[in-house]
PDB file of N, CA, C and O in Angstrom:
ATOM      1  N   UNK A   1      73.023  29.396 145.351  1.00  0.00           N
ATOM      2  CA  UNK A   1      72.279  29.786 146.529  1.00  0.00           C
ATOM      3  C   UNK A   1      73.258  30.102 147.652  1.00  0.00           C
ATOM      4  O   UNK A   1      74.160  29.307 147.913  1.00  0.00           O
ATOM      5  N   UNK A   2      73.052  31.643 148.559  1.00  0.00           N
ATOM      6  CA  UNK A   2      73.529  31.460 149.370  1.00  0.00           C
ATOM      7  C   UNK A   2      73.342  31.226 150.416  1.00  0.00           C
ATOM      8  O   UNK A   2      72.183  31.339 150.815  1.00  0.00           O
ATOM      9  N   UNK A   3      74.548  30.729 151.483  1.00  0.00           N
ATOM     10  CA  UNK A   3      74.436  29.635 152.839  1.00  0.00           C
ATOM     11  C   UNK A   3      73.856  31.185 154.021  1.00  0.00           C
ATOM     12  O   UNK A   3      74.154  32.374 153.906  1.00  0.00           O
ATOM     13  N   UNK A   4      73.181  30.659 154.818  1.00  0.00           N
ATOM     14  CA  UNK A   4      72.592  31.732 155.622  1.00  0.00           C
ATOM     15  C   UNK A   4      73.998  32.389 156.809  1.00  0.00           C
ATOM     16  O   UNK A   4      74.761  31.639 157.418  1.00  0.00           O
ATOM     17  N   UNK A   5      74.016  33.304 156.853  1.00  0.00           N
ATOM     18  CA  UNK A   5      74.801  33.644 158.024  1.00  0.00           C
ATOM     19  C   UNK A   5      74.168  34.199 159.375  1.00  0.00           C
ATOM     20  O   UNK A   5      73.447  35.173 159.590  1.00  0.00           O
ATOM     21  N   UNK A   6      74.693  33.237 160.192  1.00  0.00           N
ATOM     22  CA  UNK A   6      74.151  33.618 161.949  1.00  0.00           C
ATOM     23  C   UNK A   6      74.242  34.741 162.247  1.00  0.00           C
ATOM     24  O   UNK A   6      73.382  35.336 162.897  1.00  0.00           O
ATOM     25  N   UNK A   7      75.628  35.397 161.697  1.00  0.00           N
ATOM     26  CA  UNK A   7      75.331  37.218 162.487  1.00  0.00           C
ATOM     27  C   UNK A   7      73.963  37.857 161.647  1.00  0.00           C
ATOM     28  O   UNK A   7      73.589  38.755 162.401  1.00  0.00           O
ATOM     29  N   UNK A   8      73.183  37.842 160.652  1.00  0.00           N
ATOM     30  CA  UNK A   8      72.682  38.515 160.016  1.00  0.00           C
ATOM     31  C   UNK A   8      71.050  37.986 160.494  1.00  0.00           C
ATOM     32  O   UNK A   8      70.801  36.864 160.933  1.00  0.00           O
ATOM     33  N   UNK A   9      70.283  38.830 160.336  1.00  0.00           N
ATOM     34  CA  UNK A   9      68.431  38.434 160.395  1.00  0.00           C
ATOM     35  C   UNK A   9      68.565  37.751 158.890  1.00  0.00           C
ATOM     36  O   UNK A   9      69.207  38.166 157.926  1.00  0.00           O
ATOM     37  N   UNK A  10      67.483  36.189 159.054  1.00  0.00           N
ATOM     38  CA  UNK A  10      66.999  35.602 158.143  1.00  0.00           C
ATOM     39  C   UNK A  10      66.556  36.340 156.798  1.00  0.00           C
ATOM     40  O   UNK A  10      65.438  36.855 156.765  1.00  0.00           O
ATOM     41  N   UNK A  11      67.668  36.429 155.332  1.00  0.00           N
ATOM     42  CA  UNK A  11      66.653  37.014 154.145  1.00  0.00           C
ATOM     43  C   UNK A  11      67.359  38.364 154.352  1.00  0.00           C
ATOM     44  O   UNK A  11      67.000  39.365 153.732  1.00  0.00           O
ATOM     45  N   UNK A  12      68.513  38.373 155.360  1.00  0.00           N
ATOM     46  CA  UNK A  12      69.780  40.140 154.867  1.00  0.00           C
ATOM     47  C   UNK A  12      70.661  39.697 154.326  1.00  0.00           C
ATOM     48  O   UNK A  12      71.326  38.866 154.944  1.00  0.00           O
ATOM     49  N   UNK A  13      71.052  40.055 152.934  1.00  0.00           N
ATOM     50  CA  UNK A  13      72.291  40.262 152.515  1.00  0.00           C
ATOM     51  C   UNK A  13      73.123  41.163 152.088  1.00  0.00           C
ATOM     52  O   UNK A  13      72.521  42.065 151.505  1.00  0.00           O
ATOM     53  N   UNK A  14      74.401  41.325 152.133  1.00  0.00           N
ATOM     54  CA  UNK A  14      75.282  42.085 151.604  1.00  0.00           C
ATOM     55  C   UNK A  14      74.233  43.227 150.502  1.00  0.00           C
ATOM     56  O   UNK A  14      74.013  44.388 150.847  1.00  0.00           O
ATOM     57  N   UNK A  15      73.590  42.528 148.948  1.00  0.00           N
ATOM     58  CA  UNK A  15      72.965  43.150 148.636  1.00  0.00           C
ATOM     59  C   UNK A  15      72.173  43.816 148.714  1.00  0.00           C
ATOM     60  O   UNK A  15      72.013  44.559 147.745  1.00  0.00           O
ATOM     61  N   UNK A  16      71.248  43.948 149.849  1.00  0.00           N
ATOM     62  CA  UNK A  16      69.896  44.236 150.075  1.00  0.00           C
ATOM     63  C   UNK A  16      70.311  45.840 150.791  1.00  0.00           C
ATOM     64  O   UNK A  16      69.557  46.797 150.969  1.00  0.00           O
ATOM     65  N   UNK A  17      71.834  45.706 151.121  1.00  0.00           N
ATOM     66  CA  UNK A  17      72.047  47.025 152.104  1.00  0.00           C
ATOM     67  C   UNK A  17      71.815  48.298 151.471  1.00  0.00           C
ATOM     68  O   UNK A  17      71.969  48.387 150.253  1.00  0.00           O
ATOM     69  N   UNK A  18      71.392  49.485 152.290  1.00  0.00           N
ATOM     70  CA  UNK A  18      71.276  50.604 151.415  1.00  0.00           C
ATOM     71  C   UNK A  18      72.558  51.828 152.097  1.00  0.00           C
ATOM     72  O   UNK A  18      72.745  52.110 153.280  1.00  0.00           O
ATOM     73  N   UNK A  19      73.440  52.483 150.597  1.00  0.00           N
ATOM     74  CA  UNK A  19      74.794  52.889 150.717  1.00  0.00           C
ATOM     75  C   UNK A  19      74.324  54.636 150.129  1.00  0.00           C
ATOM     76  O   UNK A  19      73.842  55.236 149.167  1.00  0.00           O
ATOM     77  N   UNK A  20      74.826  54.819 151.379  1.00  0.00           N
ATOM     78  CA  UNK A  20      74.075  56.229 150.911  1.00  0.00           C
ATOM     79  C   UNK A  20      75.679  57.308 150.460  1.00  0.00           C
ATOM     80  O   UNK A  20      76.722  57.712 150.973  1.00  0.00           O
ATOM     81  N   UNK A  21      75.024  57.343 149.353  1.00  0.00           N
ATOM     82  CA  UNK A  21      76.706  58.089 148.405  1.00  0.00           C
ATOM     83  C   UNK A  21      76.693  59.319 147.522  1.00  0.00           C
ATOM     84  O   UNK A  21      77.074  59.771 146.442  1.00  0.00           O
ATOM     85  N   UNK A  22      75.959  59.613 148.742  1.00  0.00           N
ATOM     86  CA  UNK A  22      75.341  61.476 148.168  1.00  0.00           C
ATOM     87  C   UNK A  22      76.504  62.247 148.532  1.00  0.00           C
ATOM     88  O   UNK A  22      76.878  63.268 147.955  1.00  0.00           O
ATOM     89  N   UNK A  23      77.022  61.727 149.470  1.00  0.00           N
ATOM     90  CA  UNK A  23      78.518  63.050 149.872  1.00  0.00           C
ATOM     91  C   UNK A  23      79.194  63.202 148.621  1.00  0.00           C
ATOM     92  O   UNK A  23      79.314  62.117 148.053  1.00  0.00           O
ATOM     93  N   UNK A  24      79.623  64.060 148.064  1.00  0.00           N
ATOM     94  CA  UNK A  24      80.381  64.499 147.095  1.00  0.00           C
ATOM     95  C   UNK A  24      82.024  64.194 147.574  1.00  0.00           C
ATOM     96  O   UNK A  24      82.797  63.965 146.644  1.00  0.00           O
ATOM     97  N   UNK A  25      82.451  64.185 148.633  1.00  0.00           N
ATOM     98  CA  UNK A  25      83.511  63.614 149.173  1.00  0.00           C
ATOM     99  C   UNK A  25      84.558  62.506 148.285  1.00  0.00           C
ATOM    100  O   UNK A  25      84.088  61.369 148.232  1.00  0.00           O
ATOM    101  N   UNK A  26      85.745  62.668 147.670  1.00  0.00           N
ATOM    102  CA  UNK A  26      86.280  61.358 147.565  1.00  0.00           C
ATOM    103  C   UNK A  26      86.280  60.295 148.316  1.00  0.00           C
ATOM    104  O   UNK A  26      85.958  60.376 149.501  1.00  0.00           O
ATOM    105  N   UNK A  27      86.497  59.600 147.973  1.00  0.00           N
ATOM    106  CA  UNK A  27      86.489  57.840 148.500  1.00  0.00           C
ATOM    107  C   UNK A  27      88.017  58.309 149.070  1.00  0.00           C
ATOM    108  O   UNK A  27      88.250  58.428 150.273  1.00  0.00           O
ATOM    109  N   UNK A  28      88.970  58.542 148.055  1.00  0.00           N
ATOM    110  CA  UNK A  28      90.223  57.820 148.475  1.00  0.00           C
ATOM    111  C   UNK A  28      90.740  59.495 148.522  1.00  0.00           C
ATOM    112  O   UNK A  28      90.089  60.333 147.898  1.00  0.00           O
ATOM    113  N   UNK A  29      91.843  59.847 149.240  1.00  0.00           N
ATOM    114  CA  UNK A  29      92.149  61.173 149.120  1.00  0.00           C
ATOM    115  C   UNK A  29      93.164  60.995 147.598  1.00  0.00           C
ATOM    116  O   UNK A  29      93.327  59.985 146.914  1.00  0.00           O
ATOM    117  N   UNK A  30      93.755  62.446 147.405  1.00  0.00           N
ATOM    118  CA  UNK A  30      95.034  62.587 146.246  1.00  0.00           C
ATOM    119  C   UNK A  30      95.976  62.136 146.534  1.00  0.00           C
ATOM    120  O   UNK A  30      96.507  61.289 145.817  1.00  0.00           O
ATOM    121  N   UNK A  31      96.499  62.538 147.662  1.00  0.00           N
ATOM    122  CA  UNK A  31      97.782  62.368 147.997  1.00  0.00           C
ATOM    123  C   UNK A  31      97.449  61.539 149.647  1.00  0.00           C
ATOM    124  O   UNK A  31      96.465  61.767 150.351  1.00  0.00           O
ATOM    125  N   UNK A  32      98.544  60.586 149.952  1.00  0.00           N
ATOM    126  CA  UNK A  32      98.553  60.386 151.569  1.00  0.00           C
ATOM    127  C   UNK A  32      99.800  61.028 152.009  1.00  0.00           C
ATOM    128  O   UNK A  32     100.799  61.298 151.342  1.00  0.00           O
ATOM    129  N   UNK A  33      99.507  61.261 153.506  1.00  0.00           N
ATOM    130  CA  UNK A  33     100.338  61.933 154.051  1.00  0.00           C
ATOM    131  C   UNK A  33     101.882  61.296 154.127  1.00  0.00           C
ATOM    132  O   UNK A  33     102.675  61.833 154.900  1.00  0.00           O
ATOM    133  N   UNK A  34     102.255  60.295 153.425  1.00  0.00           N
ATOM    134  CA  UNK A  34     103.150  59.317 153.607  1.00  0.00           C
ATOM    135  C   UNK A  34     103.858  59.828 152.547  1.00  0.00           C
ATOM    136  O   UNK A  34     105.050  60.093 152.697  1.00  0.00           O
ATOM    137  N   UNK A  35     103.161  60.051 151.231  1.00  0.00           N
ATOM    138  CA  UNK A  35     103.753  61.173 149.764  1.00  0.00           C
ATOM    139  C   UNK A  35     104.216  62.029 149.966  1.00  0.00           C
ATOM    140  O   UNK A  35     104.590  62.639 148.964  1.00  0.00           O
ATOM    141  N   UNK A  36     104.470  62.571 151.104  1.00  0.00           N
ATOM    142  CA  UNK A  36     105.033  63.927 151.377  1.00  0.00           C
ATOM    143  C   UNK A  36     106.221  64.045 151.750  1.00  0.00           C
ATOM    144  O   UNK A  36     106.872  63.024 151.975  1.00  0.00           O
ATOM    145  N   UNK A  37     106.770  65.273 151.900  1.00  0.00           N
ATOM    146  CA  UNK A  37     108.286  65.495 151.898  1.00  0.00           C
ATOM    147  C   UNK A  37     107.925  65.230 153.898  1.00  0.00           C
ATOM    148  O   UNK A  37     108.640  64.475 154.556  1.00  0.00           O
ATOM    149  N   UNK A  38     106.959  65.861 154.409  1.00  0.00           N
ATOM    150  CA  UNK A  38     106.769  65.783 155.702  1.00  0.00           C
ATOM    151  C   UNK A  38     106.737  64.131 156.075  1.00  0.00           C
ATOM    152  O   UNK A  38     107.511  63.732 156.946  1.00  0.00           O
ATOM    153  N   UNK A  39     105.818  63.170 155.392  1.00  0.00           N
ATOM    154  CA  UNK A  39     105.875  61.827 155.507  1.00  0.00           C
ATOM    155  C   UNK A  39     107.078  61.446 155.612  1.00  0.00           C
ATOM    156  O   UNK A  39     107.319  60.994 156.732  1.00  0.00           O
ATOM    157  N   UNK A  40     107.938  61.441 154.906  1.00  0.00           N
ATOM    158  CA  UNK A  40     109.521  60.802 154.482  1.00  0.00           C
ATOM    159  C   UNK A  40     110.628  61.923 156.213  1.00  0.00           C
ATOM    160  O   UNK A  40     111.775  61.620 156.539  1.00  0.00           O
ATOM    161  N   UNK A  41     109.957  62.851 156.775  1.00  0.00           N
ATOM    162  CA  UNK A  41     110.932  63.850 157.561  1.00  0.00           C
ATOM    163  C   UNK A  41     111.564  64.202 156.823  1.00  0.00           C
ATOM    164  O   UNK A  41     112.743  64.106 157.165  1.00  0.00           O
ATOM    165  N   UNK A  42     111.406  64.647 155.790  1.00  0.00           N
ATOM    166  CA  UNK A  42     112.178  65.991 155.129  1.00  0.00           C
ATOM    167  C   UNK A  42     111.377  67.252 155.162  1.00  0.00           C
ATOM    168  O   UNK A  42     110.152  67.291 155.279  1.00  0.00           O
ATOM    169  N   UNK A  43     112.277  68.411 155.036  1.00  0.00           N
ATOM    170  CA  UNK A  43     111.854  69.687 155.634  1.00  0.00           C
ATOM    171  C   UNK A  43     111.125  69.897 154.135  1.00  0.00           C
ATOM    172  O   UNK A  43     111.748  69.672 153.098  1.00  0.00           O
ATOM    173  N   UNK A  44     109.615  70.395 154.148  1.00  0.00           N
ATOM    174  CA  UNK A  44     109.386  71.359 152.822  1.00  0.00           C
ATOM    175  C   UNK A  44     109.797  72.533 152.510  1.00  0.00           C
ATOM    176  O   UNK A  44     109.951  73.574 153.150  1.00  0.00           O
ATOM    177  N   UNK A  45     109.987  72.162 151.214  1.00  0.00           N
ATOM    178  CA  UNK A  45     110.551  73.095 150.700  1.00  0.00           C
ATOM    179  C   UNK A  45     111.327  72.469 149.532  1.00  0.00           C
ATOM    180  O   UNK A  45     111.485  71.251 149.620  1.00  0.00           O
ATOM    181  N   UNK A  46     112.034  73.314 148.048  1.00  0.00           N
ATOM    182  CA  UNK A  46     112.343  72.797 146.841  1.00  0.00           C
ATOM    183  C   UNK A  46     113.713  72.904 147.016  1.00  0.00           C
ATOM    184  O   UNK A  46     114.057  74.022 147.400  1.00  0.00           O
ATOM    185  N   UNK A  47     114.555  72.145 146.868  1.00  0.00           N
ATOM    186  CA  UNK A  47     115.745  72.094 146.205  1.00  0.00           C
ATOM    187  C   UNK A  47     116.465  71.980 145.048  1.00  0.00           C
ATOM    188  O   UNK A  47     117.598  71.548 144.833  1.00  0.00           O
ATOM    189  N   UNK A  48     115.362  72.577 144.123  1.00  0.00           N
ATOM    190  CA  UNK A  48     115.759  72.346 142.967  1.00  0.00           C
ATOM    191  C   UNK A  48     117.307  73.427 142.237  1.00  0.00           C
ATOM    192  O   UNK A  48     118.228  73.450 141.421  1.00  0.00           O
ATOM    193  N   UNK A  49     116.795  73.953 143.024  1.00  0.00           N
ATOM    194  CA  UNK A  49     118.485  75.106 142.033  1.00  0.00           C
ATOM    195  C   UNK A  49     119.621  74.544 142.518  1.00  0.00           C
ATOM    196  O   UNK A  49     120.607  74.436 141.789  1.00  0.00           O
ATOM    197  N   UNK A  50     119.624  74.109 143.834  1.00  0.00           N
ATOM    198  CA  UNK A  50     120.381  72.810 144.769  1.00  0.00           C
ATOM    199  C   UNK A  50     121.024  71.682 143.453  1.00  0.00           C
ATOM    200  O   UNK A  50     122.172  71.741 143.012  1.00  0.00           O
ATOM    201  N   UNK A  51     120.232  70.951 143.120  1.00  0.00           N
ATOM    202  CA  UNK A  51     119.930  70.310 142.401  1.00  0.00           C
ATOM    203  C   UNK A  51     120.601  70.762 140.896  1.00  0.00           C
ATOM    204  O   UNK A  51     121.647  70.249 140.497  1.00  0.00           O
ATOM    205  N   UNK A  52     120.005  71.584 140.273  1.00  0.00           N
ATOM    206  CA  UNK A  52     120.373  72.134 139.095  1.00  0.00           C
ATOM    207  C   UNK A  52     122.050  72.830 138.831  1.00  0.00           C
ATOM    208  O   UNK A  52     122.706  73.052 137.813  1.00  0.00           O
ATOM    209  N   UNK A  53     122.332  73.037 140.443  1.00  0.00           N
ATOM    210  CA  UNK A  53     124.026  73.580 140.095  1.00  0.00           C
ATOM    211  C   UNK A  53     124.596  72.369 140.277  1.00  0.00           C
ATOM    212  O   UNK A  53     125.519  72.221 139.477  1.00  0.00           O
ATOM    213  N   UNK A  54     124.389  71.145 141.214  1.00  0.00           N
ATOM    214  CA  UNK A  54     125.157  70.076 141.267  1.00  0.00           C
ATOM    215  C   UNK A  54     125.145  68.887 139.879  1.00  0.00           C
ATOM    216  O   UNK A  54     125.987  67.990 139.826  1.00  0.00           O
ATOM    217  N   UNK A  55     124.194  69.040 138.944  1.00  0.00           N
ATOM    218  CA  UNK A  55     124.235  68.372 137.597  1.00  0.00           C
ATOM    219  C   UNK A  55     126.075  67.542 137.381  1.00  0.00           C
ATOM    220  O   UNK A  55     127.186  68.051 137.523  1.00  0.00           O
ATOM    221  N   UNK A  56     125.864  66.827 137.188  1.00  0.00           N
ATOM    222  CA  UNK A  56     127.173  66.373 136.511  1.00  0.00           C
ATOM    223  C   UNK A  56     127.609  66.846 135.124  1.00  0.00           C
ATOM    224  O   UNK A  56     126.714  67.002 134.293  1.00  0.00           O
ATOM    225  N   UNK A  57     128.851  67.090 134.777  1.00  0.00           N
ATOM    226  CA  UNK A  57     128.787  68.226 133.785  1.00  0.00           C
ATOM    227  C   UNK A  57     128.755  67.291 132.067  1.00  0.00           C
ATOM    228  O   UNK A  57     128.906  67.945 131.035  1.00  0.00           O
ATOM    229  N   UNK A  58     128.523  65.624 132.019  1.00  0.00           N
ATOM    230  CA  UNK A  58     127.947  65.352 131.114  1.00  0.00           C
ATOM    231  C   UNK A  58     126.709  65.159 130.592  1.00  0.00           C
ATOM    232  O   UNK A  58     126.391  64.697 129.496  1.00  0.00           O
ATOM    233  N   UNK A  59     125.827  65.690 131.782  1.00  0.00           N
ATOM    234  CA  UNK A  59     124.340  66.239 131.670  1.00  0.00           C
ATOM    235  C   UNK A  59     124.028  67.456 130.555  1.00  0.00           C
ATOM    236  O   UNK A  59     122.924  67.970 130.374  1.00  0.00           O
ATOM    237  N   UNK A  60     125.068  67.735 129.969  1.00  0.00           N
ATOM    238  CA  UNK A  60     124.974  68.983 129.573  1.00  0.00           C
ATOM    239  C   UNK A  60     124.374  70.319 130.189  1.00  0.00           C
ATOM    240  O   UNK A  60     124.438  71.373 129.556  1.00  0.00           O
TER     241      UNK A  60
END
């Protein structure tokens, strides 16, 4: 049984609430803005060929 709570009217609970979850909207996004090259202050953009000429040459 549960103990009554003062903020709530006599006979409301948590369960009884109605959650309206028609938005098609995610809950949580994909990415946060913190994942980003902008999050971290790095400029966008790829450095990969950057990257690909500096290989160490037992990388093959």
């Amino acid at each position: 049984m549960r103990e009554a709570d003062a903020s709530r009217p006599e006979g409301r609970h948590d369960d009884d609430r109605v959650v309206d979850l028609s938005d098609d909207a995610p809950l949580l996004p994909e990415q946060t803005s913190d994942d980003t090259d902008r999050g971290w202050g790095d400029h966008a953009g790829s450095n990969d060929a950057w990257l690909l000429a500096e290989r160490p040459p037992h990388w093959g």
